[in-house]
Every structure is written in structure tokens, then in C-alpha cells.
N, C-alpha and C positions, 0 to 999 in steps of 0.2 A: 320734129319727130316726137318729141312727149306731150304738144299737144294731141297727137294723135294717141296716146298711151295710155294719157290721161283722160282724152274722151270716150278710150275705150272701156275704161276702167268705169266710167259715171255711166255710161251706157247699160252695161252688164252690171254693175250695182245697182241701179232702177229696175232691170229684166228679173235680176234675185228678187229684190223685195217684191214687184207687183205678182210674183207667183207664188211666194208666200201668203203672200195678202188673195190671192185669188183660192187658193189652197185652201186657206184657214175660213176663208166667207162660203165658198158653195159645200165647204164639206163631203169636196171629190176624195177626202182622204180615207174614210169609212171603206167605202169600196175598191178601193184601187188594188190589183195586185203587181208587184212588180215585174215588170218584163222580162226579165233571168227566172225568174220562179216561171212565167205565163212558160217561156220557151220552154223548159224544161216537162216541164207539168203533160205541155202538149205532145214533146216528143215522145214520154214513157209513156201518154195514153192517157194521165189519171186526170184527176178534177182539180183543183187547188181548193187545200185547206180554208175555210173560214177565218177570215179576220177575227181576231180575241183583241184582249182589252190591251194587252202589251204591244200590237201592231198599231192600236189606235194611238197610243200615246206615242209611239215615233211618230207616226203622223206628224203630232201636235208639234212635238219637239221639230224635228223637220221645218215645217213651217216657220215657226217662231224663230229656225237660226237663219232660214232664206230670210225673212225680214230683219234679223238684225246686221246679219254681214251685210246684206244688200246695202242697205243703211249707211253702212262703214265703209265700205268701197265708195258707195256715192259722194260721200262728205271728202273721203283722198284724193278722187278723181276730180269735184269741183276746187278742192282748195288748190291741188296741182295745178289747172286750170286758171284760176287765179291767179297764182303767185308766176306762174309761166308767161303768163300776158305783162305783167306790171314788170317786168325783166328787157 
């Protein structure tokens, strides 16, 4: 059972980072509005506000913590992985 725990954990630490890292290289982040704002937005009728420079920087931030938890999960789940086999 905690191989499976732990593979799930290396799994979804690979899926964080590589959408960070996808995030951060095509710069879907400029444009995106989030989907709570999109529904919202559509229900009353209006438009959604323009991106500013403080929506771009969570972006970045954003990004940059899926790649590094991602990261951090990946490194738990293989060493878990590891040390679960050598037992």
C-alpha cells in the first residue's frame, strides 16, 4: 500500500512541475482568466477585467511554486519508493 502512495505522490509531483514548466514556457499565463472570475463574469453579463501587472506576477509566482513543490513531492515519492523496495 505505500508503494502505491508513494507512486502516487511521484506521479502528481511530475504532473505539478511539468505544468509549471508548461505555464512558464508558452506564457498561457498573460491571458488566462480564472474560471470562478470566467463563471461569474458570464452570469452577471459583464466582460472580465483586463489582466494588470499584479495578475501577471501571480502567474509567475504560480508557476514557479508548481515547479518547485512539484519537485519536492517528486524527490518524497522516489525516495519513499526507494527505501520501501530495499525493506
Amino acid at each position: 500500500m505505500t508503494a502505491l502512495k508513494f507512486g502516487a505522490l511521484l506521479a502528481l509531483g511530475l504532473a505539478f512541475a511539468g505544468m509549471g514548466v508548461w505555464t512558464l514556457y508558452t506564457r498561457k499565463r498573460d491571458d488566462m482568466v480564472p474560471l470562478a472570475e470566467l463563471l461569474i463574469n458570464r452570469a452577471l453579463g459583464e466582460e472580465p477585467p483586463p489582466r494588470n501587472a499584479w495578475d501577471r506576477r501571480l502567474a509567475l509566482f504560480h508557476g514557479g511554486m508548481s515547479i518547485l513543490f512539484g519537485l519536492l513531492m517528486s524527490v518524497v515519492g522516489a525516495v519513499g519508493l526507494a527505501l520501501g523496495d530495499a525493506q
